[in-house]
N, C-alpha and C positions, 0 to 999 in steps of 0.2 A: 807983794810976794806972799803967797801961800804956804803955810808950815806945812812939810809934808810930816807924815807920821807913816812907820809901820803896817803895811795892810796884815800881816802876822806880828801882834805884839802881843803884850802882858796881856789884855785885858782876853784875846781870843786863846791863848795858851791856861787864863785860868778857867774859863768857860768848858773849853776841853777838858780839864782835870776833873770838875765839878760831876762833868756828862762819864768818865770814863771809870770816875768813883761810883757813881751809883749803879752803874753799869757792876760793876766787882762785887759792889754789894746783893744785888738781884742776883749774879750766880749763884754766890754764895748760898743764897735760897735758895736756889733749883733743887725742883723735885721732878727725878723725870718719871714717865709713865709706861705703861707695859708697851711695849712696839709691835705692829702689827707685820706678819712674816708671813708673806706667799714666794710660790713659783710660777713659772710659766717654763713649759718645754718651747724650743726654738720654733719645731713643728706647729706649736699650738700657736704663737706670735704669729708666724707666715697664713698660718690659716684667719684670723684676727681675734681680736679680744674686746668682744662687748663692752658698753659701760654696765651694761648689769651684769654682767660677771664681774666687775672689775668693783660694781658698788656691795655685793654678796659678799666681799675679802674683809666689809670693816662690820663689826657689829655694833657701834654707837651709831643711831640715827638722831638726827641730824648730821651728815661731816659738812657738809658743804659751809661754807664759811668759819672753820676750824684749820688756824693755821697751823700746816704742819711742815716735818724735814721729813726726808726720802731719800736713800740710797737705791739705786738700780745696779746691780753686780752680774759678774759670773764664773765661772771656773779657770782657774789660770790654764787651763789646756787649751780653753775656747777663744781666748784673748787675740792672738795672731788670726784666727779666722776672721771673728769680728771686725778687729781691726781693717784688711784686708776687703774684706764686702765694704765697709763702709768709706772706703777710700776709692773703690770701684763707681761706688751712687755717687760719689762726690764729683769726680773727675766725669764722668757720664750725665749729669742735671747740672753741675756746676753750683751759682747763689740760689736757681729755683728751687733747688730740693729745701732749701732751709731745714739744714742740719744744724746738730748743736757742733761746734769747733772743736776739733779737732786737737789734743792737745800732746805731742812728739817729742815735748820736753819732757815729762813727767816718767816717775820710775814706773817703768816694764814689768815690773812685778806687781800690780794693781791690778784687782779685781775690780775695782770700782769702775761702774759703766759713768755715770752721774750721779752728783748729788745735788740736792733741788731744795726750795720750799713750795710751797703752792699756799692759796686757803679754800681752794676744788682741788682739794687731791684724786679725785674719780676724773675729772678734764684736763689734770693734767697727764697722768699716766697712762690716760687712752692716747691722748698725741708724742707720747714715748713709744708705747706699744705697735701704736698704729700708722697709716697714713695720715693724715690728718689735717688738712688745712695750710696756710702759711704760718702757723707758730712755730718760730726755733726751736726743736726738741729733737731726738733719735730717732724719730719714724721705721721703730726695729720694721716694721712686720713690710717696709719695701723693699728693703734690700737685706738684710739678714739671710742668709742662703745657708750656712753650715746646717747640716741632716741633725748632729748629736748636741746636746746642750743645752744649756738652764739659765733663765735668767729670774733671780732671785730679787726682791723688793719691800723694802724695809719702811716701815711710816713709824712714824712719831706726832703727835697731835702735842702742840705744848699748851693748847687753853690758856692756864694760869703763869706761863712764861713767854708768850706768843710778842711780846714788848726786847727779846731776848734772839727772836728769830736769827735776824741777820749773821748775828754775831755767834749762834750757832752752828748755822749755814755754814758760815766758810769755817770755823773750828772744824768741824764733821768733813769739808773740803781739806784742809792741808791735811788732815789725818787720816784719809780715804786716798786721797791722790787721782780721782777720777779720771780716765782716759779723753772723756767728752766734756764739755761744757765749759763755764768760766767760773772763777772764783768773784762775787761782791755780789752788790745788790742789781740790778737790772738799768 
């Protein structure tokens, strides 16, 4: 007869501690960096949004493999619109739109469209922006329909904390409360 053991015992409870200490320890160090801030009018998404416009928004060259967080927002008056169009494409394409999910439980007072990492923040915000392929993201610029409105986009590049990603990802998630997307890692 085989001793069973524990598949959660001591030994993987202190392995956790060890990973969740150094983990506290590297915030603790965070040093965050200036955040990069544009917009986009609604009109301007519907008509589309280049990657060289969208690569013109950062001025460190090289981004492309710099992991960064990203908030996509907009105006609490625009919310119910949004909402609405995007529940229109949904129901009208179904799983082929690949949309980001929908999320019905979260509080109604959020501005927050998505919040994201990438480490191509220029590919990933074009397939937010845009139509774009089969990638899960907002594909504003198909179904977006309201005439007034802004949507606002926030970068963070963490270089020297990019080991930290995750775990700021969804911090910047529960505290955003995004309409669209999931909270974890992929």
């Amino acid at each position: 007869m085989t001793q069973k053991s524990p598949l959660v015992g001591l030994s993987l409870i202190e392995n956790l501690q060890k990973s969740y200490s150094s983990k506290i320890e590297a915030l603790a160090r965070f040093s965050p960096q200036q955040a990069v801030n544009f917009e986009y009018s609604f009109s301007e998404i519907r008509a589309g949004v280049s990657r060289e416009s969208l690569q013109q928004r950062f001025l460190e060259d090289p981004i492309k493999d710099r992991v960064s967080i990203y908030a996509i927002s907009t105006d609490q008056a625009s919310i119910d619109a949004v909402v609405r169009d995007f529940r229109a494409e949904k129901v009208s394409r179904g799983k082929e739109a690949y949309l980001s999910r929908f999320n019905e439980n979260l509080d109604s007072s959020s501005e927050a469209l998505y919040v994201g990492g990438s480490k191509n923040i220029v590919t990933r915000l074009h397939n937010h922006l845009n139509s774009a392929g089969k990638t899960y993201s907002l594909h504003l610029h198909r179904w977006l329909r309201e005439e007034y409105g802004r949507v606002r986009v926030q970068v963070q590049f963490l270089d020297d904390n990019a080991d930290l990603a995750q775990e700021i990802e969804d911090g910047l998630w529960d505290l955003k409360k995004p309409i669209f997307g999931r909270r974890g890692a992929r």
